[in-house]
Backbone as JSON, one array per atom type, in Angstrom:
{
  "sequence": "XXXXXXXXXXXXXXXXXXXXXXXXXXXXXXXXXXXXXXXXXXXXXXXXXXXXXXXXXXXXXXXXXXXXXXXXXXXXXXXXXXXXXXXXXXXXXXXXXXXXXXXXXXXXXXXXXXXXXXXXXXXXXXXXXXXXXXXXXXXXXXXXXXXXXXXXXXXXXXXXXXXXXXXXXXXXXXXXXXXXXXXXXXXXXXXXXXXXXXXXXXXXXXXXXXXXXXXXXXXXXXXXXXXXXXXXX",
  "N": [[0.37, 0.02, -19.03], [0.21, -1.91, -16.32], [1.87, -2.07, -12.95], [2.97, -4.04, -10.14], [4.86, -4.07, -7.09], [6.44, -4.97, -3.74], [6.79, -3.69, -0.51], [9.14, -0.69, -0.03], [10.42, 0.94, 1.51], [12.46, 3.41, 1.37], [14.13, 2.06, -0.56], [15.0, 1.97, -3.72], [16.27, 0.49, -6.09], [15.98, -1.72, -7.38], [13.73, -1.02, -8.46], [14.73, 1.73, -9.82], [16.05, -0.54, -11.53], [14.57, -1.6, -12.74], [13.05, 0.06, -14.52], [15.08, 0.63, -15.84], [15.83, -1.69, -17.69], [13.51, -2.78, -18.46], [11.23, -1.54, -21.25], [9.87, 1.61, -20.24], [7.25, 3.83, -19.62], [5.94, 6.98, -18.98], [3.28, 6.79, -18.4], [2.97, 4.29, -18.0], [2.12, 2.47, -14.66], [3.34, 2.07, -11.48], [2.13, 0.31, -8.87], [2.92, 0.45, -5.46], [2.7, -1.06, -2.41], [2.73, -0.6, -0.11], [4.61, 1.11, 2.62], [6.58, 2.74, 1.28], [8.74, 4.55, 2.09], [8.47, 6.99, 1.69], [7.44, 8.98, 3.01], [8.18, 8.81, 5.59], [10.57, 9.95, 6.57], [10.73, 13.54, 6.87], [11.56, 17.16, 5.6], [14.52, 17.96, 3.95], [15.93, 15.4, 3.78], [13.38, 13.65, 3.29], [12.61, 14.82, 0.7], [14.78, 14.33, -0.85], [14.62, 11.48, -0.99], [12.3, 11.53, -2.54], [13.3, 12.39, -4.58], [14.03, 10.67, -5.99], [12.41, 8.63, -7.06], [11.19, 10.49, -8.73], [12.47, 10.85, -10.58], [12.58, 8.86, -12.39], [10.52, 7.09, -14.91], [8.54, 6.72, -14.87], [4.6, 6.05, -13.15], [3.87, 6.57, -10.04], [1.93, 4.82, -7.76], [1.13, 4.66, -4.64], [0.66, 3.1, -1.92], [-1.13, 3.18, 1.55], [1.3, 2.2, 4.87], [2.28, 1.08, 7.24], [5.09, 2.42, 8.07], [5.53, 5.36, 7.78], [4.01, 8.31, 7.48], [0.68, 9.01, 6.96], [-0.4, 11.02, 4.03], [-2.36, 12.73, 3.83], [-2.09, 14.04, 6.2], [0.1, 15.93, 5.57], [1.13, 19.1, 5.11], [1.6, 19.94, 2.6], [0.46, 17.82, 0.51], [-1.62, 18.07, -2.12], [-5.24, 16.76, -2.36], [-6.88, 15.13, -5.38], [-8.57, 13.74, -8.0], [-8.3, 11.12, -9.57], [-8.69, 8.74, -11.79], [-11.16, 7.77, -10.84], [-11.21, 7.46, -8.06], [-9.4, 9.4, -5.11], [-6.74, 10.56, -4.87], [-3.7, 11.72, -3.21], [-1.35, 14.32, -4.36], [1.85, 16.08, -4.36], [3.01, 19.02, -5.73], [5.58, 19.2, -6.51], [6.28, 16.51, -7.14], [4.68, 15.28, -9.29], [4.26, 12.4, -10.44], [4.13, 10.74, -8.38], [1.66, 9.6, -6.45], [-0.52, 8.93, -3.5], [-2.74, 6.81, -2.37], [-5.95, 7.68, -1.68], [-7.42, 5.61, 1.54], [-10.18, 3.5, 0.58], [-11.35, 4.22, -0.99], [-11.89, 3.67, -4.68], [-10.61, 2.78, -7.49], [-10.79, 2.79, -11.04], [-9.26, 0.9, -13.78], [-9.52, 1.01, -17.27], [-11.65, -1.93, -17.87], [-11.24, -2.96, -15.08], [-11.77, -2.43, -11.93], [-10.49, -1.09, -8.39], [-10.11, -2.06, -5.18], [-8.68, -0.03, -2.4], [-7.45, -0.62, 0.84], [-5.3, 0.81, 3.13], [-2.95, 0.95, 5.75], [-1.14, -0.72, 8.78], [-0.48, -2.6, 11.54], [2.69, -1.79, 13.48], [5.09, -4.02, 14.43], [7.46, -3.03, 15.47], [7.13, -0.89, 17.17], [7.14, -0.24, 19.79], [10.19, 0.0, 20.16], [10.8, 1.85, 18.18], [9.45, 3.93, 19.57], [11.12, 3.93, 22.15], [13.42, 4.2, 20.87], [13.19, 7.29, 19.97], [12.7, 7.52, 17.21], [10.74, 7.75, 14.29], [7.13, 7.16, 14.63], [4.27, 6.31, 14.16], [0.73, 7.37, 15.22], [-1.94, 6.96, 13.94], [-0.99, 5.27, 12.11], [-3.13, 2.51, 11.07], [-5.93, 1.54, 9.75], [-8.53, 4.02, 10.69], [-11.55, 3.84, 12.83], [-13.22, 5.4, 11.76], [-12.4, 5.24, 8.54], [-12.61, 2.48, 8.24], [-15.7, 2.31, 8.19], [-16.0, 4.1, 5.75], [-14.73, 1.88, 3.66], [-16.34, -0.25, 4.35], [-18.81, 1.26, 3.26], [-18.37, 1.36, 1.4], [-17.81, -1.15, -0.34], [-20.57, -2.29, 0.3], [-22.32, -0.09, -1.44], [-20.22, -1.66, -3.98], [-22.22, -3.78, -4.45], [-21.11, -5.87, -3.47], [-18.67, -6.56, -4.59], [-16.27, -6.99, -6.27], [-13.05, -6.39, -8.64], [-10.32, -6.46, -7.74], [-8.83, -6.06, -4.99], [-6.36, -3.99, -3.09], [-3.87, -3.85, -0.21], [-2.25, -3.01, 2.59], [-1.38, -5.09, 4.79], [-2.76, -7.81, 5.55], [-5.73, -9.84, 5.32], [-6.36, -11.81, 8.69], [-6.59, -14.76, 8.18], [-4.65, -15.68, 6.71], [-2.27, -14.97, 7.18], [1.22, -14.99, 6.84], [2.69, -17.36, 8.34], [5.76, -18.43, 8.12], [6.78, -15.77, 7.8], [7.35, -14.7, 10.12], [9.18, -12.61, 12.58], [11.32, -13.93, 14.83], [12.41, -12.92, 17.06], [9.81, -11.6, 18.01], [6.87, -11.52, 20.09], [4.27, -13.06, 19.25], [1.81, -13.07, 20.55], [1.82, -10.18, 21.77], [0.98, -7.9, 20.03], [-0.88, -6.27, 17.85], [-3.76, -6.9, 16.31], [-5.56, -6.18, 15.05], [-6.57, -4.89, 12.6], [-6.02, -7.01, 10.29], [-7.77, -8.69, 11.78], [-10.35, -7.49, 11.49], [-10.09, -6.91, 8.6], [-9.95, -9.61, 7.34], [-13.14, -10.03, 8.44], [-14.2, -8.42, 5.99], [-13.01, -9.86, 3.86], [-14.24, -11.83, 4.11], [-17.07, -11.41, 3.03], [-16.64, -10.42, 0.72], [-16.65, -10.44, -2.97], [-14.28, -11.24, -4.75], [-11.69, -11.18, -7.2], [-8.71, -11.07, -7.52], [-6.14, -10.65, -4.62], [-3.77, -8.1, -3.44], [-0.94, -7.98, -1.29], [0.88, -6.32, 0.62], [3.77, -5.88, 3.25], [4.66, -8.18, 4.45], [7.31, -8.79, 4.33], [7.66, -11.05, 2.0], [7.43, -13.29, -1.19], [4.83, -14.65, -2.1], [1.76, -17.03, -2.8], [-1.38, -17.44, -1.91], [-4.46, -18.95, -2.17], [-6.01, -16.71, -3.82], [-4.99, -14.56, -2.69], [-2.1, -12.58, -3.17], [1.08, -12.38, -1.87], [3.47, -9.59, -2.14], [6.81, -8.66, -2.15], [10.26, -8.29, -3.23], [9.5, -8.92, -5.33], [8.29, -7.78, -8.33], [5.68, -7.44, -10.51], [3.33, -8.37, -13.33], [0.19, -6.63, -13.53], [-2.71, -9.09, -13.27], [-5.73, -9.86, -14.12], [-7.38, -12.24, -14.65], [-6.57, -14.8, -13.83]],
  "CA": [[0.7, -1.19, -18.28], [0.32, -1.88, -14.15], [2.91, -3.31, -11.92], [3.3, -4.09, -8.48], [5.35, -4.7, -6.15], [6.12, -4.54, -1.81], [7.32, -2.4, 0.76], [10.49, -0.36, -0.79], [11.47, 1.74, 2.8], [12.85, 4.42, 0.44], [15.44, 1.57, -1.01], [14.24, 2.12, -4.99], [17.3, -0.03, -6.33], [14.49, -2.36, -8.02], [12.57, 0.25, -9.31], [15.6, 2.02, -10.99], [16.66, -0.9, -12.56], [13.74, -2.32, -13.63], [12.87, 0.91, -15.67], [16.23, 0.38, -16.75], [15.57, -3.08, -18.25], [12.02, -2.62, -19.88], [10.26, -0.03, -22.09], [8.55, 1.72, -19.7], [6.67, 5.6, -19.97], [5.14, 7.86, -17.21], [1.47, 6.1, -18.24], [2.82, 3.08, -16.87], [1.57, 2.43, -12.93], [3.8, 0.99, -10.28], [1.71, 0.14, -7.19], [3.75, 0.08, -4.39], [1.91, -1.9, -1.51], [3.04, 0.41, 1.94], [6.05, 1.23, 3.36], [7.07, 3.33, 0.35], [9.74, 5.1, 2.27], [8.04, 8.42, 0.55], [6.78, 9.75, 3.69], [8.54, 7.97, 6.8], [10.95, 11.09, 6.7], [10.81, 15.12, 6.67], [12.52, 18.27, 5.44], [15.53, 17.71, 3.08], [15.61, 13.91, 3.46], [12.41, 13.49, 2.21], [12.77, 15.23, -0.81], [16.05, 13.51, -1.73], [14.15, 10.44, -1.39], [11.09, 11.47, -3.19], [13.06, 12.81, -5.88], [14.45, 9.14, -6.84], [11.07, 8.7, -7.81], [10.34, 11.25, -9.43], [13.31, 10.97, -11.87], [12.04, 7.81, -13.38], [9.19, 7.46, -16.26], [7.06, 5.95, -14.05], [3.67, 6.79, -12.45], [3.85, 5.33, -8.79], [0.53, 4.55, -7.18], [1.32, 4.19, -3.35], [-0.68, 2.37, -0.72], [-0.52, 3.56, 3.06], [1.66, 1.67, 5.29], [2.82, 1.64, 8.99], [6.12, 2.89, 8.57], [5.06, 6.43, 7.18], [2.94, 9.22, 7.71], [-0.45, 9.74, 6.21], [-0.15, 11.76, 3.05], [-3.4, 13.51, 3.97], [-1.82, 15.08, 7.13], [1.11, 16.51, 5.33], [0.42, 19.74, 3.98], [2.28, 20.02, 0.77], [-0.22, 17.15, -0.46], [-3.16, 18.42, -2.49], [-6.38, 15.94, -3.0], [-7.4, 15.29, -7.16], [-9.13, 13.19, -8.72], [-7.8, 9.83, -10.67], [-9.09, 7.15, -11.94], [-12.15, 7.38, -9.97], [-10.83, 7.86, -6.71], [-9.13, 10.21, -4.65], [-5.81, 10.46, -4.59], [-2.72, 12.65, -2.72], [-0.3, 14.65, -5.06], [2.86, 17.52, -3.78], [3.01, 19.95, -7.1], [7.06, 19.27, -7.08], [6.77, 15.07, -7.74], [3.45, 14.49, -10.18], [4.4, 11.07, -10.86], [3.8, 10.14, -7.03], [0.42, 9.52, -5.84], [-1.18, 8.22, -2.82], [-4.4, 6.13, -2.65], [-6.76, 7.74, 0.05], [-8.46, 4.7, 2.1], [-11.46, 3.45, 1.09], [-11.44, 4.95, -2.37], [-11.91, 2.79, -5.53], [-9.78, 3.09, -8.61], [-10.74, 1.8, -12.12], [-8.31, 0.92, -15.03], [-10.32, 0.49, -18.34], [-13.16, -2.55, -17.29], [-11.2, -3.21, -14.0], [-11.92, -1.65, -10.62], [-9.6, -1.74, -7.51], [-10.46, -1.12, -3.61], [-7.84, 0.16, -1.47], [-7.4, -0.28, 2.34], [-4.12, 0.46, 3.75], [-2.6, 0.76, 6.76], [-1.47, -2.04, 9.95], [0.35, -2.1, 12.97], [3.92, -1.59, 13.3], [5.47, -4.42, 14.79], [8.71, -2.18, 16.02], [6.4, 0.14, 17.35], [8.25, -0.15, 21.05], [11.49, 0.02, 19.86], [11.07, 3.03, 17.75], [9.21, 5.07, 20.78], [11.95, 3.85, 22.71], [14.84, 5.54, 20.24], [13.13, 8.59, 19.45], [12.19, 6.99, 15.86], [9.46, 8.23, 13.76], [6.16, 6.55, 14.66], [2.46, 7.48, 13.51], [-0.36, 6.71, 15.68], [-3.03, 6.92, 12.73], [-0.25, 3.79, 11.13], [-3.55, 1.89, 11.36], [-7.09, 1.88, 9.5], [-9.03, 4.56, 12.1], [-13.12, 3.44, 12.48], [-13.85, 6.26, 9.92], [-12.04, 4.55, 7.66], [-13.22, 1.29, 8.37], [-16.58, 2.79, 7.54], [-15.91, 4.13, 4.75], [-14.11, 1.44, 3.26], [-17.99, -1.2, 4.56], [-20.31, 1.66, 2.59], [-18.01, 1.07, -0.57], [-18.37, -2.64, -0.05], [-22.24, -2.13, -0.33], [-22.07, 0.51, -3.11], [-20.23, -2.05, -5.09], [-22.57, -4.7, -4.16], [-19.94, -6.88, -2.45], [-18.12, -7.29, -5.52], [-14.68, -6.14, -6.45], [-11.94, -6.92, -9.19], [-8.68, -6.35, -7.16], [-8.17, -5.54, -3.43], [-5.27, -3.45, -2.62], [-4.06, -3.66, 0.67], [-0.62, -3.13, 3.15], [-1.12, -5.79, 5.25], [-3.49, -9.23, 5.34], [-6.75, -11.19, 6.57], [-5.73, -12.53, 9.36], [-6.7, -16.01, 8.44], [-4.1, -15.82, 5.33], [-1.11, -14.54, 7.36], [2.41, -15.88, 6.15], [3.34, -17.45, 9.9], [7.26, -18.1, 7.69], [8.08, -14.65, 7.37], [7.49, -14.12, 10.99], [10.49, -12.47, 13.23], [10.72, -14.99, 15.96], [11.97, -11.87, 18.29], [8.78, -10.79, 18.07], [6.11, -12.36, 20.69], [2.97, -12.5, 18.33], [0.49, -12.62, 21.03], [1.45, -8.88, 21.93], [1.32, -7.69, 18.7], [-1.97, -6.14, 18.08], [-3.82, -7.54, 14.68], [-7.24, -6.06, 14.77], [-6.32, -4.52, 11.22], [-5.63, -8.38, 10.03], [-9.01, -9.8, 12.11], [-11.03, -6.4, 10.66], [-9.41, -7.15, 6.38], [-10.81, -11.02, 7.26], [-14.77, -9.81, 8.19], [-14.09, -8.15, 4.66], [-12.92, -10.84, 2.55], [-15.44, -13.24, 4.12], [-18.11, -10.4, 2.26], [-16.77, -9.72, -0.49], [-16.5, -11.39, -4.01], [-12.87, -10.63, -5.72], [-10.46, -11.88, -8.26], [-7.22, -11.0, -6.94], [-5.98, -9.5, -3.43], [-2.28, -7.9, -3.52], [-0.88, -6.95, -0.27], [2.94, -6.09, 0.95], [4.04, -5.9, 5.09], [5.28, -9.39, 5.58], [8.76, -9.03, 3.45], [7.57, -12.3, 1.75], [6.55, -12.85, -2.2], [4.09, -15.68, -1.31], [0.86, -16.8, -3.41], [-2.39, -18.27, -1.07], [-5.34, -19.04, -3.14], [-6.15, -15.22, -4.32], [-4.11, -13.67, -2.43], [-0.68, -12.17, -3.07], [2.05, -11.28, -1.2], [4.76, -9.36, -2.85], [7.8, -7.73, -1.27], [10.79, -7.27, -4.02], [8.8, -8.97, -6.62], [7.54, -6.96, -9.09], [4.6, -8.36, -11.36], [2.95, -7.16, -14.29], [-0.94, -6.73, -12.98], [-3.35, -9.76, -13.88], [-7.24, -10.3, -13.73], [-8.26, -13.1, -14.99], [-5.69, -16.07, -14.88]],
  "C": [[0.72, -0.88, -16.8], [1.22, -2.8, -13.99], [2.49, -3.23, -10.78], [4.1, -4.34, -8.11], [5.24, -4.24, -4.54], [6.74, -3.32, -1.85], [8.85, -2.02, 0.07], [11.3, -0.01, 0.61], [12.4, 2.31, 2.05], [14.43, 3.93, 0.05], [14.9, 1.24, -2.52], [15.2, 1.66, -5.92], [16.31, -0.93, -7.56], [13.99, -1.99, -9.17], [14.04, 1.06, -10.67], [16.0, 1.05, -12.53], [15.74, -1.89, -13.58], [13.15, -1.64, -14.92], [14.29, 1.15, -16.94], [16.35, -0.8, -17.8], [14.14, -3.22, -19.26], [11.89, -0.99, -20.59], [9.6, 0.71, -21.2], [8.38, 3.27, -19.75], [5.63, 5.75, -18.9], [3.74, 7.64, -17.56], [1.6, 5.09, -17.97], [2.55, 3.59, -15.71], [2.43, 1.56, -12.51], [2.78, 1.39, -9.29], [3.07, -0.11, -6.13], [3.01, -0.17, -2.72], [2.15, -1.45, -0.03], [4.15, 0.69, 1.79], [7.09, 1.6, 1.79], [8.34, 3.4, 1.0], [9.3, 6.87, 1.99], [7.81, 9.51, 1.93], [7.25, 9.3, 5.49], [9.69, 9.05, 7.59], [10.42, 12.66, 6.11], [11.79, 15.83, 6.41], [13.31, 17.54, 4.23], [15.97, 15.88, 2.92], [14.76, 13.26, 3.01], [12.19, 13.58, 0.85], [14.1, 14.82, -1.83], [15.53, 11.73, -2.12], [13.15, 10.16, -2.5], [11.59, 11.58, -4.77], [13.86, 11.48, -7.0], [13.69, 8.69, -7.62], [10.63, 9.65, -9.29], [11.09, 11.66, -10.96], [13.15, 9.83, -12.97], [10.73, 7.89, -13.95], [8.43, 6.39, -16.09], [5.37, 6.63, -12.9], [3.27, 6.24, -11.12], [2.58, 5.41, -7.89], [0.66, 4.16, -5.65], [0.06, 3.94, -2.45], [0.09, 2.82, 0.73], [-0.26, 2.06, 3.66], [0.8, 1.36, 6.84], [3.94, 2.32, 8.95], [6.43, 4.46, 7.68], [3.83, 7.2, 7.33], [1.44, 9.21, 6.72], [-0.22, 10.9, 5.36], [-1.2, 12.85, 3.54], [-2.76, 14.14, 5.64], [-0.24, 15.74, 7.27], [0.54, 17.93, 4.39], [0.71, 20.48, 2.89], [1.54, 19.34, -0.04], [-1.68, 17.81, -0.81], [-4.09, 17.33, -2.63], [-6.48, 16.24, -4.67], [-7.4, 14.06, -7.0], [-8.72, 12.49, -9.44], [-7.83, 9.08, -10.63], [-10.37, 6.92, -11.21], [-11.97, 7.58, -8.96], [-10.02, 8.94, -6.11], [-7.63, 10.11, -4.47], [-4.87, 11.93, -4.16], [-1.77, 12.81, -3.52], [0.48, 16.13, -4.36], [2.72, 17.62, -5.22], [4.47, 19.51, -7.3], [7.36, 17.71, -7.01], [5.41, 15.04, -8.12], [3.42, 13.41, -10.04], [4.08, 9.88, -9.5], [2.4, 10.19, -6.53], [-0.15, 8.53, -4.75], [-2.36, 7.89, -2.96], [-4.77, 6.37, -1.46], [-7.62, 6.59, 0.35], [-9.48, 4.49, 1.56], [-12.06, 3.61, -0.24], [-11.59, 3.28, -3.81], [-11.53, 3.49, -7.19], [-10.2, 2.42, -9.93], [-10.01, 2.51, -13.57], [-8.93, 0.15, -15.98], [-11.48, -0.36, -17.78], [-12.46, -2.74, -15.73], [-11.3, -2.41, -12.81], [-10.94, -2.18, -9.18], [-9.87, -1.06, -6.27], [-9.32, -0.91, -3.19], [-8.0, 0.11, 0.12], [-5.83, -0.03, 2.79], [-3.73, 0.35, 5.26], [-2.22, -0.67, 7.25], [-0.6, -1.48, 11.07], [1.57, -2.28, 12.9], [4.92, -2.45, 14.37], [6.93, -4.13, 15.91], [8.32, -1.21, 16.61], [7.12, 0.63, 19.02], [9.85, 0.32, 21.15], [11.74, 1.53, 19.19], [10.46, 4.38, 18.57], [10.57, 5.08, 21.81], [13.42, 4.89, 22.39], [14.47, 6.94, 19.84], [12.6, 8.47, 17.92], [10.92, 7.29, 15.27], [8.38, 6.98, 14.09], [4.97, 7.35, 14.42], [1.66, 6.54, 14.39], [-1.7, 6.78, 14.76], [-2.38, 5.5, 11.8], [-1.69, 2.79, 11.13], [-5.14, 2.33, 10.67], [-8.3, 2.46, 10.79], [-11.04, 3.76, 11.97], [-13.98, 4.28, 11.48], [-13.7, 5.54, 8.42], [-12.36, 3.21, 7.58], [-14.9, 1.08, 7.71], [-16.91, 2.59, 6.42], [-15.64, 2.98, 3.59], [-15.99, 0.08, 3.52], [-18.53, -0.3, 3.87], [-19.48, 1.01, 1.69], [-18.12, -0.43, -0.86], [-19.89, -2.61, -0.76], [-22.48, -1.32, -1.49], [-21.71, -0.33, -3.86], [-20.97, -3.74, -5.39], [-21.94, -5.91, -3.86], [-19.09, -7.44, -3.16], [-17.19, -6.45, -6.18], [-13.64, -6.69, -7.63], [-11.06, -7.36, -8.19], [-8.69, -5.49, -5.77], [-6.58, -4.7, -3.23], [-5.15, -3.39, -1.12], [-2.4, -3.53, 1.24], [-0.7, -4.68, 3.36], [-1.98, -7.02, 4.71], [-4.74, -9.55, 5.53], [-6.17, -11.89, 7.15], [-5.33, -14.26, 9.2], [-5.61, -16.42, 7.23], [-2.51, -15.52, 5.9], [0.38, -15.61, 7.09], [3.1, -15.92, 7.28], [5.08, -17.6, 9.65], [7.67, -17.02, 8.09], [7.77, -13.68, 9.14], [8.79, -13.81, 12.01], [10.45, -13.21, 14.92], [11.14, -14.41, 17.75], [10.54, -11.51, 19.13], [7.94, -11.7, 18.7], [4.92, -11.61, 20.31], [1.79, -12.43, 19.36], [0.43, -10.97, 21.46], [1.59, -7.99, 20.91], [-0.51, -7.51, 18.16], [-2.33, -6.33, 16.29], [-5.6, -7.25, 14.84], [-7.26, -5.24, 13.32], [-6.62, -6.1, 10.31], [-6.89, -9.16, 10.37], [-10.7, -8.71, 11.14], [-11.08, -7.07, 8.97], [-10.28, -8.57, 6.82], [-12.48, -10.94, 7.6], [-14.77, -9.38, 6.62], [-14.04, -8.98, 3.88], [-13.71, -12.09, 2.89], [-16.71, -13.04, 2.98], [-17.96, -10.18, 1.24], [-15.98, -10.8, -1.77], [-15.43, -10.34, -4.82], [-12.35, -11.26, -6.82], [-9.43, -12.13, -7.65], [-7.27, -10.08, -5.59], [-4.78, -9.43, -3.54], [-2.23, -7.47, -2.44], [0.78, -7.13, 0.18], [3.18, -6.4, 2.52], [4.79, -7.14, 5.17], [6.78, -9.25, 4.84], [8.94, -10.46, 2.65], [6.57, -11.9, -0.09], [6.19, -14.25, -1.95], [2.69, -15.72, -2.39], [-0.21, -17.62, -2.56], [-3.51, -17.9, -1.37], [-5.87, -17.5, -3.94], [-5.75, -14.32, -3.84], [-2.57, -13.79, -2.42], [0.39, -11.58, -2.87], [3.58, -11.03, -1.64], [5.75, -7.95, -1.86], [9.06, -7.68, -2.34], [10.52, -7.93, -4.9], [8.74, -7.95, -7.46], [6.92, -7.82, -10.55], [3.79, -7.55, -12.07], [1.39, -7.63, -13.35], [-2.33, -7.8, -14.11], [-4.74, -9.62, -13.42], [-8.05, -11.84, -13.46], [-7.15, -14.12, -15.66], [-5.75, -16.88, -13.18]]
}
């Protein structure tokens, strides 16, 4: 079985108690849509977080954020092979895996793209305090690339999108923080994901960032949802 749900920010309250409530075994998949929390800290805080995870009998499928490092420039994570794509595993949590950019995942007949990344709306505020920030928080033009050949490889045609953030033209203007003055607020991640989904023929798009569970015509935005994974309804 697949789930999903959003952005956790290494608060797994949810997650505990939802494995607490169903049947579930370490060949289930949680997706978790960015902003894990998994990777946003280092050293001994990290690994107290990670190992919340790693105590439940679940197999968690993470998507890159903004508010967390790149798995691929930590170097405890090894690259392997699953499901078709490429994914990031540390030897001391199995059950945790990142989805490298760009990559394409398939479960039995279905196939799933990944893009993650966006921009980090607090991004001032947390240079300001000293606060962890990543300047890679953001799909780089390699990855952008990458992510257009696989497009053409799958001749413009996709099950299931995975993504952090949005297409711009889909954004959920509700769950906006009205601190926040959206014209400086950089969304070329958001105008980028919308040349994409003009191109490409999907089913479903799942994506997390706005703190909103929201449904707009094939795309869906989940934040402490959690949903079993559909195709074809």
């Amino acid at each position: 079985m697949i789930y999903l749900t959003g952005d956790t920010h290494g608060e797994f309250s949810r997650l505990q108690y939802f494995c607490y409530r169903y049947d579930v075994a370490p060949k289930d998949i949680m997706i978790i849509l960015g902003d894990s929390g998994l990777n946003y800290y280092q050293g001994d805080k990290a690994k107290a977080i990670k190992q919340q995870l790693a105590e439940l009998p679940l197999t968690f499928f993470v998507i890159h954020g903004n508010h967390e490092a790149r798995a691929s420039t930590i170097k405890s994570y090894e690259q392997e092979e699953w499901h078709g794509g490429t994914v990031y595993k540390e030897k001391a949590y199995p059950n945790i895996l990142f989805a490298k950019d760009g990559e394409v995942f398939t479960f039995g007949h279905v196939n799933m793209l990944v893009i993650g990344g966006a921009y980090s709306i607090d991004k001032y505020i947390r240079l300001q305090y000293g606060w962890h920030w990543f300047s890679d928080e953001q799909p780089s033009p390699e990855i952008k690339a990458c992510v257009e050949k696989k497009i053409e490889e799958l001749n413009h045609t996709v099950d299931i999108v995975l993504s952090h953030t949005a297409p711009i033209k889909y954004e959920p203007v509700e769950s906006f923080i009205p601190e926040f003055d959206q014209s400086q607020i950089d969304k070329s991640t958001e105008e980028w994901l919308n040349t994409i989904e003009d191109k490409l023929d999907y089913k479903k798009w799942y994506c997390g960032h706005y703190h909103i569970n929201k449904q707009i015509d094939k795309i869906r935005f989940l934040f402490d949802d959690i949903i079993k994974l559909k195709v074809d309804d």
